[in-house]
DSSP file (Angstrom, degrees, kcal/mol; ACC not computed):
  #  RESIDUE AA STRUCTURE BP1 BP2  ACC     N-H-->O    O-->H-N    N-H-->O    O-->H-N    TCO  KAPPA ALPHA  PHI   PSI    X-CA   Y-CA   Z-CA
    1    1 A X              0   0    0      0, 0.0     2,-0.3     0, 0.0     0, 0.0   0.000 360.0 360.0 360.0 148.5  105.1   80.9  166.9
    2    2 A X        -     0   0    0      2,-0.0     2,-0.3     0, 0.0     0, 0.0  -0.979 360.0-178.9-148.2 142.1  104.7   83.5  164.1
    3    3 A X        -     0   0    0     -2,-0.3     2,-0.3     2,-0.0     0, 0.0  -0.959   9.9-157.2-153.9 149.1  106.4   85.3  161.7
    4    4 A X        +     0   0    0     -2,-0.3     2,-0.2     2,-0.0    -2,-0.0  -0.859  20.1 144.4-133.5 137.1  105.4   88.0  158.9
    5    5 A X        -     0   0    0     -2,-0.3     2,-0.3     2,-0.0    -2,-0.0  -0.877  37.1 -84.8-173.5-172.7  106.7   89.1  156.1
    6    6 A X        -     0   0    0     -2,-0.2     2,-0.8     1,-0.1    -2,-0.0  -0.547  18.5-153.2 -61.2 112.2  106.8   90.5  152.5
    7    7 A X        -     0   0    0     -2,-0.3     4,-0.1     2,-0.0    -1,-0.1  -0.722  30.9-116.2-103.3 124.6  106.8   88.7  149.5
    8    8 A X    >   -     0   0    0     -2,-0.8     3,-1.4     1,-0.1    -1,-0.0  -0.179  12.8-133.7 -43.5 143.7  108.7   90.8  146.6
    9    9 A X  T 3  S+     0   0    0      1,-0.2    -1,-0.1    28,-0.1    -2,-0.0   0.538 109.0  69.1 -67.4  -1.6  106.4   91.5  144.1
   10   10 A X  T 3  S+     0   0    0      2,-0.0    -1,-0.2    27,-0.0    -2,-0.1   0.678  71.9 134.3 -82.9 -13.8  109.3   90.3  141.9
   11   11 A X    <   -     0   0    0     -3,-1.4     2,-0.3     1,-0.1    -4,-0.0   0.038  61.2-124.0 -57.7 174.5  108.7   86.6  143.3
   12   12 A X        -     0   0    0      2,-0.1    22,-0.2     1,-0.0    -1,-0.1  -0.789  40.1-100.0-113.5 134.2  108.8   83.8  140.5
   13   13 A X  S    S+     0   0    0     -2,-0.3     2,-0.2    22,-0.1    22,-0.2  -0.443  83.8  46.5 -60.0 139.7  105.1   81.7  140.7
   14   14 A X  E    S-A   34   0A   0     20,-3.3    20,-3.3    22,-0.1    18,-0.1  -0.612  91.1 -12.5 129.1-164.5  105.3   78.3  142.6
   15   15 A X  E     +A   33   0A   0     18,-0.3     2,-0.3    -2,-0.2    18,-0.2  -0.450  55.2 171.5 -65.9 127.0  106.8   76.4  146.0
   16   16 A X  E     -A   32   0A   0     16,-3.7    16,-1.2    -2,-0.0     2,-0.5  -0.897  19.2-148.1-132.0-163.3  109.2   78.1  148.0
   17   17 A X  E     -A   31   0A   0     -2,-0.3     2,-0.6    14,-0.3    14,-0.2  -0.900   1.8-161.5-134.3 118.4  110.7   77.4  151.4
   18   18 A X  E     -A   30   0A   0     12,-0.7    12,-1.7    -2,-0.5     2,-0.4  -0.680   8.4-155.7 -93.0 138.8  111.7   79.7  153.8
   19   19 A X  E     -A   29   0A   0     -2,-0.6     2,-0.6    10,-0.3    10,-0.2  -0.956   5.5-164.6-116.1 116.1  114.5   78.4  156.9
   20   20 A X  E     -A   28   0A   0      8,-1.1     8,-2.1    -2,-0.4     2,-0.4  -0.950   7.4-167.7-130.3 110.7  114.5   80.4  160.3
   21   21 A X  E     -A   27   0A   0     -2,-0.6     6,-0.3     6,-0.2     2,-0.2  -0.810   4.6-173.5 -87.3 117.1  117.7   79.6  162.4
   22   22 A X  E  >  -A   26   0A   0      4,-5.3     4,-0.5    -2,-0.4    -2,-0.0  -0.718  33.8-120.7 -99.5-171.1  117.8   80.7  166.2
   23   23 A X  T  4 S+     0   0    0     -2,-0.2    -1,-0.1     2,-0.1     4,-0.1   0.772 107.7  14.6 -83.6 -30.8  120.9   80.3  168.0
   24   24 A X  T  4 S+     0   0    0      2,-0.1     3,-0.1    -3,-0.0    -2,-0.1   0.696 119.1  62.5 -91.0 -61.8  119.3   78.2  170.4
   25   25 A X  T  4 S-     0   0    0      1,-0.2     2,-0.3    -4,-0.0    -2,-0.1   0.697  94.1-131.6 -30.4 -50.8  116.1   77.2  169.1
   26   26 A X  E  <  -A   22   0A   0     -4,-0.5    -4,-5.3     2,-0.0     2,-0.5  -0.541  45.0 -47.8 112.8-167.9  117.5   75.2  165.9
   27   27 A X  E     -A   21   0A   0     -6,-0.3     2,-0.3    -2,-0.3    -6,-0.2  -0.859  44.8-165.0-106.0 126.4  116.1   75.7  162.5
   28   28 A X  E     -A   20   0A   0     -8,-2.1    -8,-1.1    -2,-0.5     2,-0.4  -0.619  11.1-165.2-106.0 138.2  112.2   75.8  161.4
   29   29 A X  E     -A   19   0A   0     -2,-0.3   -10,-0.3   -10,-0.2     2,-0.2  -0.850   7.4-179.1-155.1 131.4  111.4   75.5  157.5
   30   30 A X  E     -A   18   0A   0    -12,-1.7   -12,-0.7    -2,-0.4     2,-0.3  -0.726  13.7-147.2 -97.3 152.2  108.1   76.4  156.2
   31   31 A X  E     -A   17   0A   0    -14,-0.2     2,-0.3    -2,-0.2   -14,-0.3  -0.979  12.7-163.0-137.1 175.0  107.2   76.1  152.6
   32   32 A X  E     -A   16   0A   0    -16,-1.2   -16,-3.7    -2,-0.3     2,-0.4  -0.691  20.0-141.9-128.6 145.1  104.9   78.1  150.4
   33   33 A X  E     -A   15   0A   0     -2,-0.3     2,-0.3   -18,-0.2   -18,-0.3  -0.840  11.1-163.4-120.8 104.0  103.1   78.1  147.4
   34   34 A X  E     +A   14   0A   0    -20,-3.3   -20,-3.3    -2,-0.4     3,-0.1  -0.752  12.4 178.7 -88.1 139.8  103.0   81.7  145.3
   35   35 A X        -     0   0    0     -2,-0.3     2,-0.3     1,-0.3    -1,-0.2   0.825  58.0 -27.7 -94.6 -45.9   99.8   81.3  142.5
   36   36 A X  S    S-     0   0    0    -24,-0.1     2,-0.4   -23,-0.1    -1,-0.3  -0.837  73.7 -58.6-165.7-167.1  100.1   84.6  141.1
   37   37 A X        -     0   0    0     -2,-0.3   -28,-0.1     1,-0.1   -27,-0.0  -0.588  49.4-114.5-108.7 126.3  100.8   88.2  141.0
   38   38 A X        -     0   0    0     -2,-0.4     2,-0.5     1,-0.1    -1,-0.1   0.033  36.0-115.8 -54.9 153.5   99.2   90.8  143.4
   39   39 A X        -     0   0    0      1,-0.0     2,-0.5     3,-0.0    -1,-0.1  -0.773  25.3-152.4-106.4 148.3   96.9   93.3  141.6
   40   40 A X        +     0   0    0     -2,-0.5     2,-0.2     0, 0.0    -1,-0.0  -0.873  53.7   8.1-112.7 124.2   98.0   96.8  141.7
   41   41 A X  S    S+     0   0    0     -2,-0.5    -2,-0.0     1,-0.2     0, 0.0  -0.626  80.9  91.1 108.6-170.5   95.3  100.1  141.5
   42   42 A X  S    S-     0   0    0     -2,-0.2    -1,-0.2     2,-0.0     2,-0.2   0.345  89.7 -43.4  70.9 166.4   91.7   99.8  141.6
   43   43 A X        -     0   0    0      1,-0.1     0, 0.0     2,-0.0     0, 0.0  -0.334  47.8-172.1 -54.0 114.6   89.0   99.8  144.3
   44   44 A X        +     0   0    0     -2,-0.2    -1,-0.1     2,-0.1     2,-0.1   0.395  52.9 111.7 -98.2   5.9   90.5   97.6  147.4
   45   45 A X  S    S-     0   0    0      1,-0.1     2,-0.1     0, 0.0    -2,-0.0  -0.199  75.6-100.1 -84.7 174.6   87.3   97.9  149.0
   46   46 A X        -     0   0    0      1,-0.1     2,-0.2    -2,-0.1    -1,-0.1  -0.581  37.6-108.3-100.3 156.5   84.9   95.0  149.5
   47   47 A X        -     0   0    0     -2,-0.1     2,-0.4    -3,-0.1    -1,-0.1  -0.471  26.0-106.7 -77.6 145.4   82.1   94.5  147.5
   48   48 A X        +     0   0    0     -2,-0.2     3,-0.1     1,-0.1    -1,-0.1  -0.756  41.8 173.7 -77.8 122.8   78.2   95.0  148.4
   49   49 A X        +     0   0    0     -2,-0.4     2,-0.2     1,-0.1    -1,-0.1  -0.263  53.8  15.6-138.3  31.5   77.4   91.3  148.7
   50   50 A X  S    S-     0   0    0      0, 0.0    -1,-0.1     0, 0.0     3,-0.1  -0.834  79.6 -70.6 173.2-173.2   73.5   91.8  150.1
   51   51 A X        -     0   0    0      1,-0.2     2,-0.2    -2,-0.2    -2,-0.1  -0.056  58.3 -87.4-104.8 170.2   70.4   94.0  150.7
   52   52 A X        -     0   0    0      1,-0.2     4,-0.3     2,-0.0    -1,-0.2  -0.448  42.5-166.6 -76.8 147.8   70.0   96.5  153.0
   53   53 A X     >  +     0   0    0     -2,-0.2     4,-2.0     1,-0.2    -1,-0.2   0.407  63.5  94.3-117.5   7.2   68.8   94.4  156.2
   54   54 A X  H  > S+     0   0    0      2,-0.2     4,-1.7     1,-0.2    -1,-0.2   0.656  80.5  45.2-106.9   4.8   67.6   97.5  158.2
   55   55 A X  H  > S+     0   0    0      2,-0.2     4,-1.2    -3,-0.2     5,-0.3   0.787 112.7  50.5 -50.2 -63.9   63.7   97.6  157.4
   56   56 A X  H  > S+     0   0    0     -4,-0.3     4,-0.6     1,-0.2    -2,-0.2   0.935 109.0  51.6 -62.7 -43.0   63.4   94.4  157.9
   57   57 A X  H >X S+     0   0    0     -4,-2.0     4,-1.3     2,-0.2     3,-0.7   0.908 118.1  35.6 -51.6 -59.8   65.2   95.0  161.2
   58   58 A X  H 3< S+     0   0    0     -4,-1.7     4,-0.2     1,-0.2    -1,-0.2   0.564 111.0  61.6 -69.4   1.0   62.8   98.0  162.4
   59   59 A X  H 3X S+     0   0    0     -4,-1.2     4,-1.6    -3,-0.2    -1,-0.2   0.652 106.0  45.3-105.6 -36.4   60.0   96.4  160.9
   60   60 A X  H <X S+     0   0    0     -3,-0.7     4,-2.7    -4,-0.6    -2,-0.2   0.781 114.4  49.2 -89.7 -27.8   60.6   93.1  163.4
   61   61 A X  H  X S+     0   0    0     -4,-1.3     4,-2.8     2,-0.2     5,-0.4   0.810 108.0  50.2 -90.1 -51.2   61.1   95.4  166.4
   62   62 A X  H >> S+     0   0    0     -4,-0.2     4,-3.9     2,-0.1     3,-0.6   0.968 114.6  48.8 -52.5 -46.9   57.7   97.5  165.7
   63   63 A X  H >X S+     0   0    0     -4,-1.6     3,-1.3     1,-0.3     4,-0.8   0.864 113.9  48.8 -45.6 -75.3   55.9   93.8  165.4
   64   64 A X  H 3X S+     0   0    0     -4,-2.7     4,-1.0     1,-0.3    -1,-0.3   0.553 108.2  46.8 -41.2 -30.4   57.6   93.1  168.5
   65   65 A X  H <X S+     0   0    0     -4,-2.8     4,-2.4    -3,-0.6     5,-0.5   0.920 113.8  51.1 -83.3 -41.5   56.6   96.2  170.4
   66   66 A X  H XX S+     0   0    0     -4,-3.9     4,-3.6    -3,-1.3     3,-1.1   0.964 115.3  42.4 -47.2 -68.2   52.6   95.7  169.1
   67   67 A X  H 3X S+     0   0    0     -4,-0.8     4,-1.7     1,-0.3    -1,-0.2   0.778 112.0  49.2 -77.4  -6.9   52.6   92.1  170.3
   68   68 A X  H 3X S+     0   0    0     -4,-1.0     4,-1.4    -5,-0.3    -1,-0.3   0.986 116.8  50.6 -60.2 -46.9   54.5   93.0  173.8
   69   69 A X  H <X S+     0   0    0     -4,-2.4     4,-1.7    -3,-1.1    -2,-0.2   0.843 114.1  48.0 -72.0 -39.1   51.4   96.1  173.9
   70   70 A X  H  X S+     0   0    0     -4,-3.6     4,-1.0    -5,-0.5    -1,-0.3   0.978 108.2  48.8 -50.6 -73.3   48.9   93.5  173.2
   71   71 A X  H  X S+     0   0    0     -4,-1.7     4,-1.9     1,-0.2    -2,-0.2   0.706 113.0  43.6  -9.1 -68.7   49.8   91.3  175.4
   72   72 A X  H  X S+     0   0    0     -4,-1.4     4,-3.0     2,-0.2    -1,-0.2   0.850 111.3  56.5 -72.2 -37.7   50.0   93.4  178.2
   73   73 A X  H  X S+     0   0    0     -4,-1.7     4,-4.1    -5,-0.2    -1,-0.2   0.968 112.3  43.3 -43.3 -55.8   46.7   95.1  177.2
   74   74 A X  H  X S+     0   0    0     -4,-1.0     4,-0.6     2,-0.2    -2,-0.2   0.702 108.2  59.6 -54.6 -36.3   45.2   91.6  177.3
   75   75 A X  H >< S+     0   0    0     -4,-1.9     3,-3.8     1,-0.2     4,-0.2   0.999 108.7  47.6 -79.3 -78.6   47.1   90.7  180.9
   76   76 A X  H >< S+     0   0    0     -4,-3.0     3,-1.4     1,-0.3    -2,-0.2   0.683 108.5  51.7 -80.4 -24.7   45.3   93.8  182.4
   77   77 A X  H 3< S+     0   0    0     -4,-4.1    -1,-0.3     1,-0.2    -2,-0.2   0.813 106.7  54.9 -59.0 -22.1   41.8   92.9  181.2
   78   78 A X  T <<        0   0    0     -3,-3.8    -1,-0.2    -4,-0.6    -2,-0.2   0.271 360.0 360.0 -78.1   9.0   42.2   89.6  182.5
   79   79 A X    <         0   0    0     -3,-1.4    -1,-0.2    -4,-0.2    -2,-0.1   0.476 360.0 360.0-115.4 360.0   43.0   90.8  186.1
């Protein structure tokens, strides 16, 4: 089961408890703890948190393709 919803920006900090009655179902109570107040404006985007990984990434795939070219080089001398 799930349920969504808003919390006023008006909510008061601390525990609260929410109660969901079906007609059949009975009554559910969650409760919840608000710490503080959402921030409003600014960049919502995530922060650059490491280096750029794609050198290192084509840089492992050329090794790979030399030592496959070796290899194979080596295979046919041996034959």
């Amino acid at each position: 089961m799930s349920f969504a919803w808003t919390i006023p920006a008006d909510t008061e900090v601390g525990t609260h408890t929410v109660t969901l009655t079906g007609a059949q179902s009975g009554a559910v109570t969650i409760s919840f703890e608000v710490t503080g107040a959402a921030v409003s404006g600014g960049d919502a985007s995530l922060a650059s948190t490491g280096a750029d990984s794609m050198p290192a990434l084509s840089l492992g795939a050329l090794l790979l393709l030399l030592g496959l070219g070796v290899a194979l080089v080596a295979r046919r001398r041996r034959v």
